[in-house]
N, CA, C and O atoms as a Maestro MAE file, in Angstrom:
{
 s_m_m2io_version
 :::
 2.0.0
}

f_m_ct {
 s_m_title
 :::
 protein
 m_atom[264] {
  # First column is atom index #
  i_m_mmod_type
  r_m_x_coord
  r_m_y_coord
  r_m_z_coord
  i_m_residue_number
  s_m_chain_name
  s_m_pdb_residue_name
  s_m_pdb_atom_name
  i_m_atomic_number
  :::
  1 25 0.841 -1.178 0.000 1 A "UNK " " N  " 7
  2 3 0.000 0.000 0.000 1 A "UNK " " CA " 6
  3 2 0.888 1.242 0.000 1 A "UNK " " C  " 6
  4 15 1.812 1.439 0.788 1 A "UNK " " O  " 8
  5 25 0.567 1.905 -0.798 2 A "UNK " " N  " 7
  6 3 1.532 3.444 -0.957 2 A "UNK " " CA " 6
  7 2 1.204 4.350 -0.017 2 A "UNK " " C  " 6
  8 15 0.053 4.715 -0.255 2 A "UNK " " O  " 8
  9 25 1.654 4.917 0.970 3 A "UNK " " N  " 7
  10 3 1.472 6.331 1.017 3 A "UNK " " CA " 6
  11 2 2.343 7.543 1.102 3 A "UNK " " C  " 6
  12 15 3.531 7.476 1.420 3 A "UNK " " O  " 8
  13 25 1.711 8.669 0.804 4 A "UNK " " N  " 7
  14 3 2.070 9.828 0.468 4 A "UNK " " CA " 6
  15 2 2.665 10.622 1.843 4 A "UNK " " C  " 6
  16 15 1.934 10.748 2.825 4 A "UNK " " O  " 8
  17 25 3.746 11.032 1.836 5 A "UNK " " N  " 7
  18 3 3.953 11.978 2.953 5 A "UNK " " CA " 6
  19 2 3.113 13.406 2.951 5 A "UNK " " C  " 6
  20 15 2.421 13.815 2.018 5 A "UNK " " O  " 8
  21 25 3.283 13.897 3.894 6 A "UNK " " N  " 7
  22 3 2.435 15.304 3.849 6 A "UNK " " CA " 6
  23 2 2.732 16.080 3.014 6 A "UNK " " C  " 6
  24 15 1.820 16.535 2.323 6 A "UNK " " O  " 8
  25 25 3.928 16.456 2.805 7 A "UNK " " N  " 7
  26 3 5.412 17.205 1.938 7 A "UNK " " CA " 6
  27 2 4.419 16.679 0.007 7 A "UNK " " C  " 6
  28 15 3.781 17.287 -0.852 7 A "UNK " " O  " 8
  29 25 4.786 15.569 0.194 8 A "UNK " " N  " 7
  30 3 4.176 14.925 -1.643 8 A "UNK " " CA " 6
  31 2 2.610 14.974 -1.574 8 A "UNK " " C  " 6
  32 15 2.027 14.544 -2.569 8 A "UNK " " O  " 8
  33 25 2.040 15.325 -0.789 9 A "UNK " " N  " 7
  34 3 0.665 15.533 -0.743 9 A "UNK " " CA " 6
  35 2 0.135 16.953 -1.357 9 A "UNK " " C  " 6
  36 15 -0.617 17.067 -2.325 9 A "UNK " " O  " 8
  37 25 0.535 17.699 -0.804 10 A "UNK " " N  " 7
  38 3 0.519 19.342 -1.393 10 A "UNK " " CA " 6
  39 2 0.768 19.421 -2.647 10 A "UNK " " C  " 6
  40 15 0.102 20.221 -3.304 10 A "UNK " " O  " 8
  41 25 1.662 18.715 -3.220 11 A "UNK " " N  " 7
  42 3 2.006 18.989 -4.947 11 A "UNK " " CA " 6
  43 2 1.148 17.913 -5.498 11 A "UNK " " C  " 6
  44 15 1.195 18.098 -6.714 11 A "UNK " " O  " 8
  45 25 0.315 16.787 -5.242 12 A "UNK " " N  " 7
  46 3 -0.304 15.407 -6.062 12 A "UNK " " CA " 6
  47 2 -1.412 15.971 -6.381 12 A "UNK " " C  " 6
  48 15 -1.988 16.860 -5.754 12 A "UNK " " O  " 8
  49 25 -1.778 15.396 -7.498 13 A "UNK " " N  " 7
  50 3 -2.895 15.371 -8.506 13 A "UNK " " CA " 6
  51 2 -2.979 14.269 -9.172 13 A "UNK " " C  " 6
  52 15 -2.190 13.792 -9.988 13 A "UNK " " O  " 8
  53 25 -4.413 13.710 -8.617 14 A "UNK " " N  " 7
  54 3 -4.146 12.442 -10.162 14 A "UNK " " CA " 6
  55 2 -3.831 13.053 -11.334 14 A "UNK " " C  " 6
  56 15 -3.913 14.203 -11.763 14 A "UNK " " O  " 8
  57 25 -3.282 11.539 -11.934 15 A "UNK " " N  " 7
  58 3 -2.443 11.723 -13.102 15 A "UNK " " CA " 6
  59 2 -1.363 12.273 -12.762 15 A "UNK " " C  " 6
  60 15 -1.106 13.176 -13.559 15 A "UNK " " O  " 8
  61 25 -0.514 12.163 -11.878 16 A "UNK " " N  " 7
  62 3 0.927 13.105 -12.206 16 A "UNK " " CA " 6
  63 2 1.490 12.186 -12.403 16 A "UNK " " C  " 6
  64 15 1.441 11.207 -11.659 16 A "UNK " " O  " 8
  65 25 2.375 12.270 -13.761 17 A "UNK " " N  " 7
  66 3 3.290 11.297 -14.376 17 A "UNK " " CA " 6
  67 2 2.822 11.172 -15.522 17 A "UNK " " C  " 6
  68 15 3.366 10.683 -16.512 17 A "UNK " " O  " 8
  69 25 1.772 11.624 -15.408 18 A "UNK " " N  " 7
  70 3 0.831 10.520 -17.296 18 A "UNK " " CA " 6
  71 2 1.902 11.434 -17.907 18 A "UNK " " C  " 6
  72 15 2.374 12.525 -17.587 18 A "UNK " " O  " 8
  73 25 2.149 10.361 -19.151 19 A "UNK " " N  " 7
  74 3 2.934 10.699 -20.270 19 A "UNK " " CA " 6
  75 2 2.270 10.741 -22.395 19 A "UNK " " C  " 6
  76 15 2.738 10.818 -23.530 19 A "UNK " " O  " 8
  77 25 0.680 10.601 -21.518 20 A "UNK " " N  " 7
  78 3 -0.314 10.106 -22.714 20 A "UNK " " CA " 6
  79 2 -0.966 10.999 -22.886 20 A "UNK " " C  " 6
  80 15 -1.406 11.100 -24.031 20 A "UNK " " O  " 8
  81 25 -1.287 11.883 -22.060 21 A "UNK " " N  " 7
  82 3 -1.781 13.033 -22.386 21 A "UNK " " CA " 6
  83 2 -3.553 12.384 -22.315 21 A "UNK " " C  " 6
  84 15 -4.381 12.662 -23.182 21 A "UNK " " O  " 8
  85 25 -3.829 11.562 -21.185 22 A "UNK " " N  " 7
  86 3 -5.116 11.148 -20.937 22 A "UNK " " CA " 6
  87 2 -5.809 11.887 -19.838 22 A "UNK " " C  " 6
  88 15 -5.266 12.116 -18.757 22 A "UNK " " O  " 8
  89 25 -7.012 12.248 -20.142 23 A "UNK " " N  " 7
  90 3 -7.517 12.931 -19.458 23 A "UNK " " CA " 6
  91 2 -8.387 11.658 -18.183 23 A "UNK " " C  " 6
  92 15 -9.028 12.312 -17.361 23 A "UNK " " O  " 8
  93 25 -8.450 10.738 -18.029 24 A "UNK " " N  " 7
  94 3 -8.678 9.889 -16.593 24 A "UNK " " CA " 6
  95 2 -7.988 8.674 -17.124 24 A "UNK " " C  " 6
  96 15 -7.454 8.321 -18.176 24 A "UNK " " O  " 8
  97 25 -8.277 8.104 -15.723 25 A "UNK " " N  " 7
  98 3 -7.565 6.726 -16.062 25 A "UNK " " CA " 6
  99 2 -7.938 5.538 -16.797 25 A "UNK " " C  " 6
  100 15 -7.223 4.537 -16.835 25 A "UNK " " O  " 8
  101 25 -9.300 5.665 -17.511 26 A "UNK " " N  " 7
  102 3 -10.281 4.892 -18.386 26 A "UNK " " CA " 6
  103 2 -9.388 5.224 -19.653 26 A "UNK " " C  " 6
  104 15 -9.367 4.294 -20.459 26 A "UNK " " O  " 8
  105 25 -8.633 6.357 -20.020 27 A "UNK " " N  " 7
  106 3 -7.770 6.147 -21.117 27 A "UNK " " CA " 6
  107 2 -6.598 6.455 -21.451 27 A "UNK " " C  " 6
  108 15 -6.088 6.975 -22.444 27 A "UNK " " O  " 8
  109 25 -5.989 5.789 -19.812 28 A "UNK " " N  " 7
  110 3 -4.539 6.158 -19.749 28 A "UNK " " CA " 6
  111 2 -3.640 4.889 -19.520 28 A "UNK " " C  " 6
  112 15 -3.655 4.109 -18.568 28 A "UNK " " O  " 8
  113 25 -2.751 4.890 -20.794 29 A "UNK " " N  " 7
  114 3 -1.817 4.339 -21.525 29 A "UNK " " CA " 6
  115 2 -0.551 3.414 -20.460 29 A "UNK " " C  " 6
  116 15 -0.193 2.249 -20.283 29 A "UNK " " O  " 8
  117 25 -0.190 4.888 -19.920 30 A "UNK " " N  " 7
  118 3 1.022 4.512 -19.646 30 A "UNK " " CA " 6
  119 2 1.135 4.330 -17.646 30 A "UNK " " C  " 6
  120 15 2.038 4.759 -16.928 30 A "UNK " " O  " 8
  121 25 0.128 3.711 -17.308 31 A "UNK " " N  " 7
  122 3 0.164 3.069 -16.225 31 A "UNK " " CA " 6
  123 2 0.470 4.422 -14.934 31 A "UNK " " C  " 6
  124 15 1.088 4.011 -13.952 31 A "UNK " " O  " 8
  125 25 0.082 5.918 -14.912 32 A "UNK " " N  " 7
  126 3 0.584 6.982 -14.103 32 A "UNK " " CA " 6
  127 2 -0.804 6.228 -13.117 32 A "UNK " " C  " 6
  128 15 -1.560 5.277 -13.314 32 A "UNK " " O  " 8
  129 25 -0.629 7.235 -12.008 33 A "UNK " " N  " 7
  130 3 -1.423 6.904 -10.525 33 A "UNK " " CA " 6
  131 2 -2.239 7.547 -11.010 33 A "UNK " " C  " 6
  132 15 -1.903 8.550 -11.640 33 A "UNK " " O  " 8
  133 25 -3.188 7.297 -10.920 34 A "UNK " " N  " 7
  134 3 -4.975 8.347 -10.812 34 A "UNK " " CA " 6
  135 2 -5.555 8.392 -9.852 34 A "UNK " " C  " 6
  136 15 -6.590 9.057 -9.808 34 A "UNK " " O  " 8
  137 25 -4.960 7.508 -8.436 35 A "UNK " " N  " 7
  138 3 -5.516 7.785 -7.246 35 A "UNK " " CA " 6
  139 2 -5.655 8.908 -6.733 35 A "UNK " " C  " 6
  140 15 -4.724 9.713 -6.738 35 A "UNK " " O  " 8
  141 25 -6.976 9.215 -6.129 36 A "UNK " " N  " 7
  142 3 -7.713 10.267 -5.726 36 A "UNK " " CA " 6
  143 2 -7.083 10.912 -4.111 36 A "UNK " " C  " 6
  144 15 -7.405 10.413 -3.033 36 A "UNK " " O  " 8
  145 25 -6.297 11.909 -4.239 37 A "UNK " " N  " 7
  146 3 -5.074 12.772 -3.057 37 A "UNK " " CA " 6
  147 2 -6.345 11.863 -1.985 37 A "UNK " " C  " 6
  148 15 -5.816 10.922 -1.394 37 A "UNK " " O  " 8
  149 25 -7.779 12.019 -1.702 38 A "UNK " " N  " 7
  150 3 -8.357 11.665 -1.216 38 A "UNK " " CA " 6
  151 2 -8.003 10.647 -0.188 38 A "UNK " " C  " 6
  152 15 -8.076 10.873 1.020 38 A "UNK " " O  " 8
  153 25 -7.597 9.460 -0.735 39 A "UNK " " N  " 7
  154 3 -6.913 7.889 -0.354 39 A "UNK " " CA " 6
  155 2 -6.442 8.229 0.228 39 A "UNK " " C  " 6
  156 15 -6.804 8.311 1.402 39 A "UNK " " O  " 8
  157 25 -4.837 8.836 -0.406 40 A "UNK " " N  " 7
  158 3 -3.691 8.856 0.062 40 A "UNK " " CA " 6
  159 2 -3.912 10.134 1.428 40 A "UNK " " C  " 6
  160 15 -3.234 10.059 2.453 40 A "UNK " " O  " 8
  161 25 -4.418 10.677 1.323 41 A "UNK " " N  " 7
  162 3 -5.043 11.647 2.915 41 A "UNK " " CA " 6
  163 2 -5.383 10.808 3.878 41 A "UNK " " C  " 6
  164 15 -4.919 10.784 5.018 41 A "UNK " " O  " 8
  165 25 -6.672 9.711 3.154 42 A "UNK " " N  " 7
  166 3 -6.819 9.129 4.564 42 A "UNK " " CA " 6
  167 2 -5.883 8.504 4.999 42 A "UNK " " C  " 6
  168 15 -5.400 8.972 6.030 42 A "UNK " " O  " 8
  169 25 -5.187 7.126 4.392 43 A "UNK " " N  " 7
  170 3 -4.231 6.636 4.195 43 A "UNK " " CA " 6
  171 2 -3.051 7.295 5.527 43 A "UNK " " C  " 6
  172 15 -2.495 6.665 6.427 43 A "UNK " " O  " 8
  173 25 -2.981 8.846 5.173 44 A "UNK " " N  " 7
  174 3 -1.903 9.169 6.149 44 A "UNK " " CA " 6
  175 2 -2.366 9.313 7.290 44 A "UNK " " C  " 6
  176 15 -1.709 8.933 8.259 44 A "UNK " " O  " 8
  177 25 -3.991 10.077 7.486 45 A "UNK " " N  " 7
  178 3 -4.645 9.652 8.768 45 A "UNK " " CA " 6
  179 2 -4.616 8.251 9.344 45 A "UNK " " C  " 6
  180 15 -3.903 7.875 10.274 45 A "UNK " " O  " 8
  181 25 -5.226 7.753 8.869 46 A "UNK " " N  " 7
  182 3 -5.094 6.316 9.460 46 A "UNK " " CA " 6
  183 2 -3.456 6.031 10.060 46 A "UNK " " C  " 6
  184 15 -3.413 5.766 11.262 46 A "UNK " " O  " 8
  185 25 -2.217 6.062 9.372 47 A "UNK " " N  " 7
  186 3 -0.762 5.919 9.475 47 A "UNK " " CA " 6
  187 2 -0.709 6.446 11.188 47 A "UNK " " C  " 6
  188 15 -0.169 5.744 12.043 47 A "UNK " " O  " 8
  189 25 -1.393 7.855 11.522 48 A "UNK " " N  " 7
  190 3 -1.193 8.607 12.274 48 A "UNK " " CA " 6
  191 2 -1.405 8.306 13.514 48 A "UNK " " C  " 6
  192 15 -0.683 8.497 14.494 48 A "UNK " " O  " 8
  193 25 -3.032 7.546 13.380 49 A "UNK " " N  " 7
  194 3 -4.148 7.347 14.158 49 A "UNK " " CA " 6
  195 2 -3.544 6.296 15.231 49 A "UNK " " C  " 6
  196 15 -3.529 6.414 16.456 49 A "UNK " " O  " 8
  197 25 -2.895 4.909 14.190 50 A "UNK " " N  " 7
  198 3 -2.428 4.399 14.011 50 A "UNK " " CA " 6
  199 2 -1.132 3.990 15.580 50 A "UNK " " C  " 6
  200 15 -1.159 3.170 16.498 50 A "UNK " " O  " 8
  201 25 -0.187 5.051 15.165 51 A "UNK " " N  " 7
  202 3 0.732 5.391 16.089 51 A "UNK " " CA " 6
  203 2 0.516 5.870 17.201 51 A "UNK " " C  " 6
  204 15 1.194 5.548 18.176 51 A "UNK " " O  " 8
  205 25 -0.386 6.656 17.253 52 A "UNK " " N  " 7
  206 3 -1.518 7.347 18.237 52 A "UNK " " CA " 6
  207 2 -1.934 5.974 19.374 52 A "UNK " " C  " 6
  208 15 -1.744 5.989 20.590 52 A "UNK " " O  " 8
  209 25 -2.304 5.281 18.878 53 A "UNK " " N  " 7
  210 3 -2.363 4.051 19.680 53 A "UNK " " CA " 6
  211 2 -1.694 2.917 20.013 53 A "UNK " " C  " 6
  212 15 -2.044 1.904 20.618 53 A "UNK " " O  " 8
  213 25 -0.860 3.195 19.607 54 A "UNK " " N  " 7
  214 3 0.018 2.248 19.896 54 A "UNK " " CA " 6
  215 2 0.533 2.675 21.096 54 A "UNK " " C  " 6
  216 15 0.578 1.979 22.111 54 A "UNK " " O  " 8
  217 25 1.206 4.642 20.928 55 A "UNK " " N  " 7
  218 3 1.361 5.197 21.718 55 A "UNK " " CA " 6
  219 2 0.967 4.537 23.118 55 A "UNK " " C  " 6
  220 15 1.482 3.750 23.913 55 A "UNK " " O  " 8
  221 25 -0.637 5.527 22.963 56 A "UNK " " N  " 7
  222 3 -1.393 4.965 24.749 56 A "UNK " " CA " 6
  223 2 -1.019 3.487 24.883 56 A "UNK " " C  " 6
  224 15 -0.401 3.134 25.887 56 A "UNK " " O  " 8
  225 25 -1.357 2.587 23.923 57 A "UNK " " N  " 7
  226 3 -1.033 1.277 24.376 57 A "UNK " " CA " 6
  227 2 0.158 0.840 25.310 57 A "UNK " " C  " 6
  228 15 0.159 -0.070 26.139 57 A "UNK " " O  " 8
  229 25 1.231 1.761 24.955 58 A "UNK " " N  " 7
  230 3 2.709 1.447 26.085 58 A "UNK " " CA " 6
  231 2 2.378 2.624 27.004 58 A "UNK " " C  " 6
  232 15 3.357 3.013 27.639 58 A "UNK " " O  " 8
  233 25 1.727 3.003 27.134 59 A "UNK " " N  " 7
  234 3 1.469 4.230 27.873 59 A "UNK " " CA " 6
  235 2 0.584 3.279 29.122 59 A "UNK " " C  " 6
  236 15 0.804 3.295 30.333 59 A "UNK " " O  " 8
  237 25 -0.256 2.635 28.524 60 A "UNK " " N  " 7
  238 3 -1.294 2.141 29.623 60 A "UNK " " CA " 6
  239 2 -0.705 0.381 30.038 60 A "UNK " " C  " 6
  240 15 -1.205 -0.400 30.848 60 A "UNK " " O  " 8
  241 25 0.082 0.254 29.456 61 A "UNK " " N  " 7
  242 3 1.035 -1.235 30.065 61 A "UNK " " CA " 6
  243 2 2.079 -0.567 31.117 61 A "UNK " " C  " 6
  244 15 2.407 -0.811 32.279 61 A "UNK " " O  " 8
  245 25 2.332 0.108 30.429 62 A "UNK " " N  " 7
  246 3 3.522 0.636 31.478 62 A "UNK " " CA " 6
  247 2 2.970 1.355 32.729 62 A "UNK " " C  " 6
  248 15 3.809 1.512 33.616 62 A "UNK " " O  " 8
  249 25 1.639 1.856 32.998 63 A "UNK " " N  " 7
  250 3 0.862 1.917 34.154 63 A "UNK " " CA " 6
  251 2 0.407 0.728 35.008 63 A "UNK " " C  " 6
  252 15 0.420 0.499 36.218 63 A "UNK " " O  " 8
  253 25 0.142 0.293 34.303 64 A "UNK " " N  " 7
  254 3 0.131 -1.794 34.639 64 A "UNK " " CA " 6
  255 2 0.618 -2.187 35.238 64 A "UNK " " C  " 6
  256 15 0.197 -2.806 36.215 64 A "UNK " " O  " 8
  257 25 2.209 -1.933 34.797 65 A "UNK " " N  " 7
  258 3 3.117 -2.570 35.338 65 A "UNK " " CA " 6
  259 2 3.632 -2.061 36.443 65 A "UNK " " C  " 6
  260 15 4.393 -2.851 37.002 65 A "UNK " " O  " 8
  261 25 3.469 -0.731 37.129 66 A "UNK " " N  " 7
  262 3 3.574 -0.222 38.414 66 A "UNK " " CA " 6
  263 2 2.770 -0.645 39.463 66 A "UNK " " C  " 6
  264 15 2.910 -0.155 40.584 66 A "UNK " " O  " 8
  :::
 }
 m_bond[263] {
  # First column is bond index #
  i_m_from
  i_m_to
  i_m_order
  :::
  1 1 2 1
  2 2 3 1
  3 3 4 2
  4 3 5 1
  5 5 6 1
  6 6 7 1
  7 7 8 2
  8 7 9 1
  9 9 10 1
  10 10 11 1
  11 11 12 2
  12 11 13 1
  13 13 14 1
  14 14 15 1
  15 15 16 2
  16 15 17 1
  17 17 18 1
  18 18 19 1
  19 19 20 2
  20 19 21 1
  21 21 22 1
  22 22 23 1
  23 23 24 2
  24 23 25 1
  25 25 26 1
  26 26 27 1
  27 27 28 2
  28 27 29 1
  29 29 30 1
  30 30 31 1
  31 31 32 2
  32 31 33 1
  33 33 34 1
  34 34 35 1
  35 35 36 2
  36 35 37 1
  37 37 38 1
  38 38 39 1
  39 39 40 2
  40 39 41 1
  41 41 42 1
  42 42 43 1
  43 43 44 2
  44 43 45 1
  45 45 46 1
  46 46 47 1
  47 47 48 2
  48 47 49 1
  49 49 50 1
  50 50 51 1
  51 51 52 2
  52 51 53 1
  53 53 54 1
  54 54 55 1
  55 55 56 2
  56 55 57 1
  57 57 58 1
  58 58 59 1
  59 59 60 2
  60 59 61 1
  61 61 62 1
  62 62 63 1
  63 63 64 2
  64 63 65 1
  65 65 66 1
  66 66 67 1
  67 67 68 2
  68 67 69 1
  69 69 70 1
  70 70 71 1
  71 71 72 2
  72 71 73 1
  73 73 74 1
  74 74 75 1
  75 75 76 2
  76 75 77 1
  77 77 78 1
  78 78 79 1
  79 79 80 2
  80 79 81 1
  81 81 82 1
  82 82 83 1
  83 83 84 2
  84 83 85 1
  85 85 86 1
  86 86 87 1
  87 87 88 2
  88 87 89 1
  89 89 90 1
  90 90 91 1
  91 91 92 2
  92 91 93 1
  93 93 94 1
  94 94 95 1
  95 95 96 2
  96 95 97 1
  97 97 98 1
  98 98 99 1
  99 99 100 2
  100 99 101 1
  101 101 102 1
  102 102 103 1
  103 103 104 2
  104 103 105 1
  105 105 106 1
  106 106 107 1
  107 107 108 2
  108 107 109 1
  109 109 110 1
  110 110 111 1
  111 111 112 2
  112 111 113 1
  113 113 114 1
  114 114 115 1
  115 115 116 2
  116 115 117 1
  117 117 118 1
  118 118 119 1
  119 119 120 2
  120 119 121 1
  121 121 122 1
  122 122 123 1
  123 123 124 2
  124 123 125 1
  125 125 126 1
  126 126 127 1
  127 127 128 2
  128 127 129 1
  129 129 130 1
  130 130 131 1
  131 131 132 2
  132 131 133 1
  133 133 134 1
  134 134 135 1
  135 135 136 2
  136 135 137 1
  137 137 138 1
  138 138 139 1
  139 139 140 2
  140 139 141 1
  141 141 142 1
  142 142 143 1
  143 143 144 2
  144 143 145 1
  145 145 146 1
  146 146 147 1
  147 147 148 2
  148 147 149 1
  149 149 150 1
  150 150 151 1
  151 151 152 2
  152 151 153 1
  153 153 154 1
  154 154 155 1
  155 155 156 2
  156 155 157 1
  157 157 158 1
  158 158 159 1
  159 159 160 2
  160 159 161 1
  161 161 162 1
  162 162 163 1
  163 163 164 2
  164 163 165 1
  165 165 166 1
  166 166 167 1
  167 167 168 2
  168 167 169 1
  169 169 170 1
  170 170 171 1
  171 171 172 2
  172 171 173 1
  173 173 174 1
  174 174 175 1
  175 175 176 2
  176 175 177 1
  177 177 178 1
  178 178 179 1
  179 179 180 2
  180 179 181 1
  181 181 182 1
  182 182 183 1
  183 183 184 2
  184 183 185 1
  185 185 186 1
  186 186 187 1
  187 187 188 2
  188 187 189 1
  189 189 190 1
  190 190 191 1
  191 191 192 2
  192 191 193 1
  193 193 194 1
  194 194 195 1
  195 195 196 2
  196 195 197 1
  197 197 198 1
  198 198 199 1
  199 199 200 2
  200 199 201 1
  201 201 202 1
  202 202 203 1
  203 203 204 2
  204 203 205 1
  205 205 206 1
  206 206 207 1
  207 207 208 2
  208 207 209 1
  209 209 210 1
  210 210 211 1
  211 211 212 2
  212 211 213 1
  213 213 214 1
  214 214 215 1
  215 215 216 2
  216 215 217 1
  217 217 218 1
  218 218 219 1
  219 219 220 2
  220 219 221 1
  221 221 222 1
  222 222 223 1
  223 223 224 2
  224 223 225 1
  225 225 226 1
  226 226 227 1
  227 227 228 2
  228 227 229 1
  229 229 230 1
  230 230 231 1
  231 231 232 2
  232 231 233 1
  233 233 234 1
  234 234 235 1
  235 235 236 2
  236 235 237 1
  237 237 238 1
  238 238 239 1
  239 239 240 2
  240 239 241 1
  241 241 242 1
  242 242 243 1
  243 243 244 2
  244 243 245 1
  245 245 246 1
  246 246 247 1
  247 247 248 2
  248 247 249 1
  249 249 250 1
  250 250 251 1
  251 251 252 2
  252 251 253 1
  253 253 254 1
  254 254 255 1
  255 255 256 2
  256 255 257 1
  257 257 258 1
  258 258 259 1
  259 259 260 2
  260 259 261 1
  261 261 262 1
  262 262 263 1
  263 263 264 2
  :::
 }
}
């Protein structure tokens, strides 16, 4: 699964890369991403969310364990 850093998020647009000069991905040639910044947003939420819990998770073992 790909994701986008925050940094490559600000500049993406589907299609960046097409080299076919296709206007969606129903008639594009040369295999560029057409995924919607959309995904790759949540994608980094989720990444975030993610760590976020893992976080508390040693946060609340390590209370445990006192």
């Amino acid at each position: 699964m790909k994701t986008l850093t925050e940094k490559q998020l600000k500049s993406y647009f589907p299609g960046k890369g097409c080299q076919c000069c296709a206007y969606g991905e129903y008639e594009c040639g040369c295999d560029a991403d057409w995924t919607d910044k959309e995904v790759y947003e949540l994608r980094l939420t989720v990444k975030k969310l993610e760590a976020k819990i893992k976080s508390y998770e040693r946060k609340l073992n390590e209370k445990e364990k006192l």
